[in-house]
N, CA, C and O atoms as a MOPAC input file, in Angstrom:
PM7 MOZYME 1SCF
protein

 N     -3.63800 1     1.03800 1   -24.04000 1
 C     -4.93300 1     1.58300 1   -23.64700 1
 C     -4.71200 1     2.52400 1   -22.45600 1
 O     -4.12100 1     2.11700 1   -21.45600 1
 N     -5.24600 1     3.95600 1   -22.56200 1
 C     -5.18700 1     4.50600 1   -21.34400 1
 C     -5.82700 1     4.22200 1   -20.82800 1
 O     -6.37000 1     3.12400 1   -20.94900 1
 N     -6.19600 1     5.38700 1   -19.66700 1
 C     -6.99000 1     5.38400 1   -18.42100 1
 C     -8.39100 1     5.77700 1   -18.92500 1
 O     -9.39200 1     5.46900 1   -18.27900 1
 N     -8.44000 1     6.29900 1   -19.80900 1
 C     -9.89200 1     7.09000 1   -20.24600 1
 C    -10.82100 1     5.98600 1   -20.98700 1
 O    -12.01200 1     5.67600 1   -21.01600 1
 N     -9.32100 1     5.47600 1   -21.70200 1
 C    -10.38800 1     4.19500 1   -22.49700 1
 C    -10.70300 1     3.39000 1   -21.34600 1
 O    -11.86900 1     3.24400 1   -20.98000 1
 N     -9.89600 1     2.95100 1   -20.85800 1
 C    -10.36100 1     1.56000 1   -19.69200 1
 C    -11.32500 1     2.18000 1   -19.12800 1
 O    -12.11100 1     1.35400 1   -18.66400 1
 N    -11.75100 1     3.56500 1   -18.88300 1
 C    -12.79500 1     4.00600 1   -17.90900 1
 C    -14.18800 1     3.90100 1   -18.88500 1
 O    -15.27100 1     3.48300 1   -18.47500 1
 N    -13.98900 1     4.24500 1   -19.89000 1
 C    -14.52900 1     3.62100 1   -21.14800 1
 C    -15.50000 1     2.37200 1   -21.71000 1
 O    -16.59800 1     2.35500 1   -22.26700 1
 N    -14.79000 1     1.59400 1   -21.39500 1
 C    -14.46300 1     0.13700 1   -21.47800 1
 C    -15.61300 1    -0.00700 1   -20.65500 1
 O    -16.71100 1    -0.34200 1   -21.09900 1
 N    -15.32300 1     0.29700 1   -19.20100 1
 C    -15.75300 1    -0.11000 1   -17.85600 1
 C    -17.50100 1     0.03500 1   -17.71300 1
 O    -18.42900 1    -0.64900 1   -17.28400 1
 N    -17.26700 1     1.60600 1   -18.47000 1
 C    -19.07600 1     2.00400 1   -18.48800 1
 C    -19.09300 1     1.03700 1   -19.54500 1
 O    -18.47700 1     0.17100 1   -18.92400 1
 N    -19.30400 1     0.54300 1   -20.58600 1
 C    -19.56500 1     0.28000 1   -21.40300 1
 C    -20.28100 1    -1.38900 1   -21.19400 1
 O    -21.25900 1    -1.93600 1   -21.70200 1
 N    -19.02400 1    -1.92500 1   -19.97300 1
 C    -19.42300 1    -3.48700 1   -19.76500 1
 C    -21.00500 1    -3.37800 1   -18.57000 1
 O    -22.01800 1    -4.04600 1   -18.36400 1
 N    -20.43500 1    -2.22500 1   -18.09800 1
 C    -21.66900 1    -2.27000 1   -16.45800 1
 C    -23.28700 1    -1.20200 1   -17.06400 1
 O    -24.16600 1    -0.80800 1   -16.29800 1
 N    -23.25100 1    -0.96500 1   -18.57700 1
 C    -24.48500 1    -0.51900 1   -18.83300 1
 C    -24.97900 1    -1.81100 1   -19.51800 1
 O    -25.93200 1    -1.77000 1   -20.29600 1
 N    -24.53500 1    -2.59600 1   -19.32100 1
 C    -25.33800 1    -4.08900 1   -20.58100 1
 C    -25.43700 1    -5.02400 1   -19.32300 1
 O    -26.09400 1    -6.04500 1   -19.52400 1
 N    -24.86700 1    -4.86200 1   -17.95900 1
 C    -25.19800 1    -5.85200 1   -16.85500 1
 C    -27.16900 1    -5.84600 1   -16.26900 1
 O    -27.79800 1    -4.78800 1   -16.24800 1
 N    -27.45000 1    -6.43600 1   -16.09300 1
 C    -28.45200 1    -6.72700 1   -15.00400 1
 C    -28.65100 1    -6.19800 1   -14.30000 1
 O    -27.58600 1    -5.82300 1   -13.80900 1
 N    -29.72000 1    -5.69100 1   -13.62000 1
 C    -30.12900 1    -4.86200 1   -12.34300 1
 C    -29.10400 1    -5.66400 1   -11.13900 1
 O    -28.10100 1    -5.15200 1   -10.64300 1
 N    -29.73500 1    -7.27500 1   -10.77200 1
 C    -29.03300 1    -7.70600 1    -9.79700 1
 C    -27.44200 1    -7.55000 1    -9.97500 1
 O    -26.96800 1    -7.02600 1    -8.96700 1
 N    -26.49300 1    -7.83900 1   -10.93100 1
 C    -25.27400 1    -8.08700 1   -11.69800 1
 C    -25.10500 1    -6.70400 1   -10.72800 1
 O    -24.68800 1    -6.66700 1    -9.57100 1
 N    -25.61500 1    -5.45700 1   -11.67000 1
 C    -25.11000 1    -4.17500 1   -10.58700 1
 C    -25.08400 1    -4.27600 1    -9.81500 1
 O    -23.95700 1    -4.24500 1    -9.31900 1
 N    -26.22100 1    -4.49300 1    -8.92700 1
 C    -26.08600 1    -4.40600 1    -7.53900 1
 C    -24.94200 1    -4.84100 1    -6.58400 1
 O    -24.54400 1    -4.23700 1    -5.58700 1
 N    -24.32900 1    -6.46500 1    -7.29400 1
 C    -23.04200 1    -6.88000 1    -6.69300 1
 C    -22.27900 1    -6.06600 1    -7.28600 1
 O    -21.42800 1    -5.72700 1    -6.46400 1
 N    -22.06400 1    -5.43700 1    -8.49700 1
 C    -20.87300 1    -4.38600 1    -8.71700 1
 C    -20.55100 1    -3.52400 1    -7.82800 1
 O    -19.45600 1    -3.38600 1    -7.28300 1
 N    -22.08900 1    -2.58000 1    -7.57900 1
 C    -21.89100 1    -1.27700 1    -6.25500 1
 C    -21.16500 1    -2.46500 1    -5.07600 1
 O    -20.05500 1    -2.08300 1    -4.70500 1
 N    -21.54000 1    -3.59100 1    -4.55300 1
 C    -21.28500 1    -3.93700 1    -3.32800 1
 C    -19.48200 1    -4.39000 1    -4.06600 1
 O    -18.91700 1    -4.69600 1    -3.01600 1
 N    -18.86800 1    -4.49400 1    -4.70800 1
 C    -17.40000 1    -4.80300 1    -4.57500 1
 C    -16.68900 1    -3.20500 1    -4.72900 1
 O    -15.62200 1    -2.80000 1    -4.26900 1
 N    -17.54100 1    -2.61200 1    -5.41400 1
 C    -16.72600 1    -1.27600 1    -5.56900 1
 C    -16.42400 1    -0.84000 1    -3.75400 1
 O    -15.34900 1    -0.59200 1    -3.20800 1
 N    -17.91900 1    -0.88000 1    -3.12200 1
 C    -17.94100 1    -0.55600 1    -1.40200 1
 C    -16.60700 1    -0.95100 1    -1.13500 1
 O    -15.70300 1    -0.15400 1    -0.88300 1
 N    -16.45900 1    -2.43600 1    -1.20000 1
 C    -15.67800 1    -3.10100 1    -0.92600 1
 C    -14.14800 1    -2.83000 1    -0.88500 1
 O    -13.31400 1    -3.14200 1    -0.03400 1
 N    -14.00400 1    -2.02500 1    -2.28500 1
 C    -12.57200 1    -1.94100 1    -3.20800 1
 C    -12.65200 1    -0.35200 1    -2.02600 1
 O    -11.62700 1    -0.07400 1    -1.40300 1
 N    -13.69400 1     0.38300 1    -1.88300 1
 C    -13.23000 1     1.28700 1    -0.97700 1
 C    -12.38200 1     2.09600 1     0.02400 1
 O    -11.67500 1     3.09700 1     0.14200 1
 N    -13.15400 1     0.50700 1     0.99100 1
 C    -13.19000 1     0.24400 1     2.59700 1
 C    -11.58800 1     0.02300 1     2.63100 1
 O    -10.82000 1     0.43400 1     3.50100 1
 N    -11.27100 1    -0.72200 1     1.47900 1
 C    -10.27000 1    -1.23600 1     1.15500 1
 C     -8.86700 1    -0.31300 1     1.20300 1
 O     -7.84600 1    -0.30900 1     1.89100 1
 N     -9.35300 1     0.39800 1     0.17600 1
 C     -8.01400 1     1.68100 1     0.05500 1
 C     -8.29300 1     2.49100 1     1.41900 1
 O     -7.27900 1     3.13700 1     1.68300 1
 N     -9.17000 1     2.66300 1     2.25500 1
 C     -9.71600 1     3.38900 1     2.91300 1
 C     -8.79500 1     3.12100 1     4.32900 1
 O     -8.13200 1     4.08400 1     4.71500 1
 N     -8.74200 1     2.16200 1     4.92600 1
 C     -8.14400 1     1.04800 1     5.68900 1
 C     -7.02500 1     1.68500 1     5.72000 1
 O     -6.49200 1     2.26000 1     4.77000 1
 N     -6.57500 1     1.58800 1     6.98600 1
 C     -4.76600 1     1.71200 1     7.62200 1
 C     -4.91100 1     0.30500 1     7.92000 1
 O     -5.76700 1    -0.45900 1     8.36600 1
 N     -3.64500 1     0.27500 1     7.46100 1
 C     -3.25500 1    -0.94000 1     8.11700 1
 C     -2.59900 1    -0.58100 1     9.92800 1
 O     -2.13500 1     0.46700 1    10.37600 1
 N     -2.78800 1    -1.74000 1    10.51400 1
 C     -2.03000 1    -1.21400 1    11.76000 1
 C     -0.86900 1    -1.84300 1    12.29000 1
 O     -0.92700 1    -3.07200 1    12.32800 1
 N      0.24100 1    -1.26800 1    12.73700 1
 C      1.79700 1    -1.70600 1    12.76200 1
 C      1.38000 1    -2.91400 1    14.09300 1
 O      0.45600 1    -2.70800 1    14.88000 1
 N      2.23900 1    -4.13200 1    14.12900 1
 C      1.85300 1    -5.03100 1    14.84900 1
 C      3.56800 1    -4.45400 1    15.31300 1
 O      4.41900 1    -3.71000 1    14.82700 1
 N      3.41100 1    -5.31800 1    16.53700 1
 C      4.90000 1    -5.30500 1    17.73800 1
 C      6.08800 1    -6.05200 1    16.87600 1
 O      5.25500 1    -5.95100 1    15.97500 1
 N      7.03500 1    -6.59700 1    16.36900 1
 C      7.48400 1    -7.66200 1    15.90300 1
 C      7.62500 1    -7.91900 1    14.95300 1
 O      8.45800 1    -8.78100 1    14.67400 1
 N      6.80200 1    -7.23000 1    13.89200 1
 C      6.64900 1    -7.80900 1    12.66000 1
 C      8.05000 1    -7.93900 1    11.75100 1
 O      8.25500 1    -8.73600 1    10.83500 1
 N      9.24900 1    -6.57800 1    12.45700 1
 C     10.10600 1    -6.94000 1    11.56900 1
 C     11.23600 1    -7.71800 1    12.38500 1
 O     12.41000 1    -7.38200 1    12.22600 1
 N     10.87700 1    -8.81300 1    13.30600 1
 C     11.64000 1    -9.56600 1    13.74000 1
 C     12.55800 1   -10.37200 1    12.70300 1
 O     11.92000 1   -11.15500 1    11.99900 1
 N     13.88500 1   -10.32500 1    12.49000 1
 C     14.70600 1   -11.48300 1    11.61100 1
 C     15.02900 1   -10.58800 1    10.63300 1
 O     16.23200 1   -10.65100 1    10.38200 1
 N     14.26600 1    -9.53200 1     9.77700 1
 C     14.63600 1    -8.61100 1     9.41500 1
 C     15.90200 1    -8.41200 1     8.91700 1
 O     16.21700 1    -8.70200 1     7.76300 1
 N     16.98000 1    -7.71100 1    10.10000 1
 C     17.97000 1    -7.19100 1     9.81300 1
 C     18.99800 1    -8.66600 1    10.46700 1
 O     18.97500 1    -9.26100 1    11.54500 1
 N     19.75900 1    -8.82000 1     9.31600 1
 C     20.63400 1   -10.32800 1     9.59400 1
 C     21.85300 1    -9.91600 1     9.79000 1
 O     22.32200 1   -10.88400 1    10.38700 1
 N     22.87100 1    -8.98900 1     9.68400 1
 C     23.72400 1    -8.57100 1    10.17400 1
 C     24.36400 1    -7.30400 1    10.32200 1
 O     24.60000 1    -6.70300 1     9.27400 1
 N     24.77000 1    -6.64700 1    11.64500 1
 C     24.98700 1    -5.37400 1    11.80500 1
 C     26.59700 1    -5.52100 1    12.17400 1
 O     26.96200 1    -6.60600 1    12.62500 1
 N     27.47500 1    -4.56600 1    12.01400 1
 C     28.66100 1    -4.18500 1    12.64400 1
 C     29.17600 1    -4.30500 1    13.80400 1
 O     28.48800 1    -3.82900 1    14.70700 1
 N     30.10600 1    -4.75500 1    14.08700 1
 C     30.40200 1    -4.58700 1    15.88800 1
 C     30.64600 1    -2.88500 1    16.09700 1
 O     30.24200 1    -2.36100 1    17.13600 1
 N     31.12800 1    -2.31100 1    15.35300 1
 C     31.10200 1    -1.17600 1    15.47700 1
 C     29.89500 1    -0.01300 1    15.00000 1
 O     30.19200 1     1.15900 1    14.77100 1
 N     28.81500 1    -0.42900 1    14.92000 1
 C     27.48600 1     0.49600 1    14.62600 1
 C     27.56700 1     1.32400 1    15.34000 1
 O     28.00600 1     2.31900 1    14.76300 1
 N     27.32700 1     1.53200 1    16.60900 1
 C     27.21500 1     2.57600 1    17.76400 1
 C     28.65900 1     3.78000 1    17.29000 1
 O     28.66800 1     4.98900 1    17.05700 1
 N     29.47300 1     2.98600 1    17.30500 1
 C     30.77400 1     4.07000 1    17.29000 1
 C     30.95100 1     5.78700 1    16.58400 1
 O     30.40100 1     6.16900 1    15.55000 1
 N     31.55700 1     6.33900 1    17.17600 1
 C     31.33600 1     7.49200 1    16.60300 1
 C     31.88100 1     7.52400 1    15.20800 1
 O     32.63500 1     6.58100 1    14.97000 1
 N     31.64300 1     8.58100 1    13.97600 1
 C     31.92200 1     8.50400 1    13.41200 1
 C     33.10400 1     9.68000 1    12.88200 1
 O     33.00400 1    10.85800 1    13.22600 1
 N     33.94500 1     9.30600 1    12.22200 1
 C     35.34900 1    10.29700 1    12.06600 1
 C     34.85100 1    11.26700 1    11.34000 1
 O     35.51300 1    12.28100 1    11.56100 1
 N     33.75900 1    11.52100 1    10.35100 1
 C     33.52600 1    12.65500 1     9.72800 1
 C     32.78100 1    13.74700 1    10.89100 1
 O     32.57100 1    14.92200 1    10.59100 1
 N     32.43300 1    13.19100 1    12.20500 1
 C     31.46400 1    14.18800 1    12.82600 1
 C     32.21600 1    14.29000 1    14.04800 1
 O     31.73200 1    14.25400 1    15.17900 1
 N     33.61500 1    14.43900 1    13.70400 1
 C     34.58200 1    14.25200 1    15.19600 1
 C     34.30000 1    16.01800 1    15.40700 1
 O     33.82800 1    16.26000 1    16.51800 1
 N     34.47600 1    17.02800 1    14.68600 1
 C     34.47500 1    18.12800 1    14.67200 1
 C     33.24100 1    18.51200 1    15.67600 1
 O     33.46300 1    18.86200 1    16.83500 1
 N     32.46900 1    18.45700 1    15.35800 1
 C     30.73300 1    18.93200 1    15.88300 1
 C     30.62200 1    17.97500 1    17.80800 1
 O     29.91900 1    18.21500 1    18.79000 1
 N     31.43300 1    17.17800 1    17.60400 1
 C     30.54500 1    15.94800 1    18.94100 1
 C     31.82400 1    16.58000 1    19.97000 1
 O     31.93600 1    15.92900 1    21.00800 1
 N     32.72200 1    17.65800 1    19.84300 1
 C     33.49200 1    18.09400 1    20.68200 1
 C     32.93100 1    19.25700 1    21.81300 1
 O     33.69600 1    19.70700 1    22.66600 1

């Protein structure tokens, strides 16, 4: 099923609903909105534990960029 049918589909179920029935439809669609609408916001920490093991040598320079760091 594409997208056209499911859009389809969709009118098809919400023209046989109830006045009230709609009314909670409009209020979840709001909902489904606010929703996509929304940033999330980066907290301090969150990727604490994350990364479980790094190199003793990470920092070190690297031999392909000995040329350029002279």
């Amino acid at each position: 099923m594409n997208i056209a049918e499911h859009k389809l589909s969709l009118f098809r179920q919400i023209d046989g609903l109830s006045d009230d029935l709609l009314v909670e439809v409009e209020k979840l669609i709001l909902k489904l909105e606010v929703k996509k609408n929304k940033k999330t916001k980066r907290q301090v920490g969150c990727m604490k534990g994350f990364v479980v093991y790094m190199a003793d040598d990470f920092d070190a320079p690297l031999e392909d960029f000995k040329t350029y760091m002279q």
